[in-house]
C-alpha positions in Angstrom: -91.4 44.0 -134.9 -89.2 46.2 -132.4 -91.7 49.0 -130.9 -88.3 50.4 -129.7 -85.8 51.6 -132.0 -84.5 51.8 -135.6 -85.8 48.5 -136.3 -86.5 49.5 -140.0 -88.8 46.9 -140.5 -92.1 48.3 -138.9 -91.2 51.4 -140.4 -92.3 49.5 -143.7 -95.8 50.3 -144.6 -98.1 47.6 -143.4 -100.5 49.1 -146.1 -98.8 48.4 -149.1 -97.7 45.2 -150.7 -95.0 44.4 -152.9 -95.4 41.1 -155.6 -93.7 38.5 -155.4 -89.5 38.2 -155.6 -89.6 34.5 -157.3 -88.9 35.4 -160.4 -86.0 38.3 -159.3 -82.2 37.4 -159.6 -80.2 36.5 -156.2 -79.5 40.3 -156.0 -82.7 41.6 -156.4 -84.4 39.3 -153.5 -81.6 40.3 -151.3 -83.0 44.1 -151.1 -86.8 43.0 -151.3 -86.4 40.1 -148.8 -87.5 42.2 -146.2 -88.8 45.6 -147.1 -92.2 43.7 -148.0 -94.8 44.2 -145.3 -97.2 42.0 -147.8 -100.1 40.3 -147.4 -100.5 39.9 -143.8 -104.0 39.8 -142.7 -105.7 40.9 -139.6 -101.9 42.1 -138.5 -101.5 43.8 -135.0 -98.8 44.3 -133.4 -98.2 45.0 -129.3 -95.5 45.3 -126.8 -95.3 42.7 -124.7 -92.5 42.6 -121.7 -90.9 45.1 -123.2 -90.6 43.5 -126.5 -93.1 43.8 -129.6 -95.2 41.0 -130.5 -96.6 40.2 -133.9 -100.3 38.6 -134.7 -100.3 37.8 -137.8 -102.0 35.3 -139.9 -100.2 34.8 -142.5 -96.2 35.6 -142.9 -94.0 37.7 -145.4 -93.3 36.8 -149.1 -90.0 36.5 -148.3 -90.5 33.8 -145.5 -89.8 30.6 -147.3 -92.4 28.4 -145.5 -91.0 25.0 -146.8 -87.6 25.9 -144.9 -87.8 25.3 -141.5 -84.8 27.9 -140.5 -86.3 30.5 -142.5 -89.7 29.9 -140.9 -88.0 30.0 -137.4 -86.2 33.1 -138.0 -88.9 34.4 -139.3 -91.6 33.7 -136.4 -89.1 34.3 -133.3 -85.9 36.6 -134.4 -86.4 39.2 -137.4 -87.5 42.4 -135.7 -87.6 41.1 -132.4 -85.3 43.8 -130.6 -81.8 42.6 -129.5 -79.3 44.2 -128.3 -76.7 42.5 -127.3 -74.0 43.4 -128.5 -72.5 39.5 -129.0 -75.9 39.3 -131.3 -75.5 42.6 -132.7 -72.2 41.5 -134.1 -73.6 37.9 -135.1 -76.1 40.0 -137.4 -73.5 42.9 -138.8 -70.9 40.0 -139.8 -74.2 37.9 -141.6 -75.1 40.8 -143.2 -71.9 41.4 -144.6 -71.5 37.8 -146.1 -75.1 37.9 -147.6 -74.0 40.5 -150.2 -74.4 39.5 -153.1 -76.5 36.5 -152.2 -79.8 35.5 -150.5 -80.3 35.2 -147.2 -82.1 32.3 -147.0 -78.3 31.0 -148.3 -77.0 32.8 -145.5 -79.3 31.9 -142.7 -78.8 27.9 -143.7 -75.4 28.5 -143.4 -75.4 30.0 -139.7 -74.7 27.1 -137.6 -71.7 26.5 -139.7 -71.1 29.9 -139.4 -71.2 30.0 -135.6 -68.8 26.8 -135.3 -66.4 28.4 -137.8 -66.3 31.8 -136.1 -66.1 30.6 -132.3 -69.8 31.8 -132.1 -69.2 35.1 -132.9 -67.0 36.1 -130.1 -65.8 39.0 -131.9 -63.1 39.5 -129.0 -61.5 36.3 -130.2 -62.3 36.8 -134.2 -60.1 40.4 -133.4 -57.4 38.5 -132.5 -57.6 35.9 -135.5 -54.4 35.2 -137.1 -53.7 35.2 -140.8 -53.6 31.2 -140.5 -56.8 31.1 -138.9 -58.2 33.3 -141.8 -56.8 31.2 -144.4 -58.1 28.0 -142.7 -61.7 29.9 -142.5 -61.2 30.2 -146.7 -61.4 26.1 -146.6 -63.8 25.3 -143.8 -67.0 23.6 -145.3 -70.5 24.4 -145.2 -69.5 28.5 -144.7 -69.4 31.2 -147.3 -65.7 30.7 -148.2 -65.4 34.7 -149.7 -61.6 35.6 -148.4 -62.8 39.7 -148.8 -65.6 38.7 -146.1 -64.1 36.4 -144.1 -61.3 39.4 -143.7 -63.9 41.6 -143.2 -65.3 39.5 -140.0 -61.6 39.9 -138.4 -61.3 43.6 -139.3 -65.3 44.3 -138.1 -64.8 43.2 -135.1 -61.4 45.5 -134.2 -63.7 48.2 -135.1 -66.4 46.7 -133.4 -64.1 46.4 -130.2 -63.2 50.3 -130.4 -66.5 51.2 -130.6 -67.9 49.4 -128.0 -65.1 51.1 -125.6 -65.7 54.5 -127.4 -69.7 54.1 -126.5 -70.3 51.5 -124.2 -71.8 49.1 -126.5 -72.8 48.9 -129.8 -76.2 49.8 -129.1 -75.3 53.1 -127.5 -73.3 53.7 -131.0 -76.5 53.6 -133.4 -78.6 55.4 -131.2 -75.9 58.4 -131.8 -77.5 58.6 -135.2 -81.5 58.1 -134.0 -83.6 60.4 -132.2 -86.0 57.9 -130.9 -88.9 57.9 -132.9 -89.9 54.8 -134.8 -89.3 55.1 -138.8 -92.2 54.1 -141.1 -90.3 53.2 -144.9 -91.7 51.1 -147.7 -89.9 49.4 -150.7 -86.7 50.8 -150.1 -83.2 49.0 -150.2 -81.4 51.8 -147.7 -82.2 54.9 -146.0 -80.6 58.4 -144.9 -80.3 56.6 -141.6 -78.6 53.3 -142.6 -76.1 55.4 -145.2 -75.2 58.0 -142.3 -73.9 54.4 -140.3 -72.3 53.1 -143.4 -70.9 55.9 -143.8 -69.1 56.6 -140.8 -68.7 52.7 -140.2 -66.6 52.5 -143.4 -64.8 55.8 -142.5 -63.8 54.0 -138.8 -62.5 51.2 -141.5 -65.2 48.3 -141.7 -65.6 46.7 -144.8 -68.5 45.1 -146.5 -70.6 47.7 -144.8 -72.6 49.2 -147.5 -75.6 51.4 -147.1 -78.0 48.2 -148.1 -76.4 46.0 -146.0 -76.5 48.3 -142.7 -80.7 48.5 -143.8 -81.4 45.1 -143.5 -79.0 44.5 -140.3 -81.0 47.3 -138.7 -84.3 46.0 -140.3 -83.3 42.7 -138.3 -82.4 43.6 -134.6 
């Protein structure tokens, strides 16, 4: 897990544990998936090269452990602190089309995903004509939502101004953090990640809830 910034995932309780979300409708795993600090044993956790490092014995609930991907992401990405703001986007867009589904559905879906969306380059998905968009709605093995895929194309225009209005995303979200690391448990969204939905939606990106924002900044 980050040691570094609003990487709401350490902020979770490493104390408590939540049962288990196998039984929970699609909707109800997507806001557990990742606020459960469960069940780890003999779980440290220490910067190393800057970044954090994880011992851990055992992995998260959530971590599907038959699913190689899932296992992968789990192990070498979720938490690890990134911020680069071609990743950054990559994450915010994912986000945006796990609503209302798992991410597990998501995640198995991402190379697909990359290929579809010229691997995240959100200066070319800002430039993405209505064409390309409706071509996106019929490309196999992606999330085929016309709202979200519209979303992606919009995101990344507002992604673009920001990045010149700050410098890069990065610089953006730490306008609303003060540098301390946040400790949370069993939540689906914070103050923090409804202030950035907030004003993300107000700069006019869509599919940016409060939840969704949480786990994005729960991931990088």
């Amino acid at each position: 897990c980050s040691a570094q910034l609003m990487v709401l995932s350490c902020r979770i309780s490493l104390s408590q544990a939540m049962t288990s979300t196998m039984d929970m409708p699609l909707k109800t795993e997507v806001l557990f998936r990742r606020q459960t600090a469960v069940n780890r044993e003999k779980l440290s956790f220490r910067e190393m090269n800057g970044k954090a490092h994880c011992d851990c014995q055992k992995r998260c609930k959530w971590c599907n452990i038959k699913n190689p991907k899932y296992v992968e992401y789990h192990d070498n990405e979720w938490c690890r602190t990134n911020f680069d703001d071609k990743y950054l986007y990559e994450m915010l867009i994912l986000e945006s089309f796990q609503a209302g589904l798992s991410w597990e559905c998501v995640l198995n879906k991402r190379e697909a995903f990359r290929k579809a969306f010229d691997n995240f380059d959100f200066v070319k998905i800002s430039k993405y004509s209505s064409e390309k968009i409706a071509k996106l709605q019929k490309t196999d093995g992606i999330i085929k939502h016309r709202g979200k895929i519209e979303a992606a194309h919009v995101n990344a225009k507002v992604f673009l101004l920001l990045i010149e209005e700050f410098g890069s995303f990065e610089k953006y979200l730490r306008n609303f953090w003060n540098g301390d690391v946040i400790y949370e448990s069993n939540l689906a969204y914070s103050s923090l990640s409804e202030k950035i939905s907030k004003d993300l939606q107000k700069r006019g990106m869509k599919f940016m809830g409060k939840t969704i924002v949480y786990s994005f900044l729960q991931a990088i």
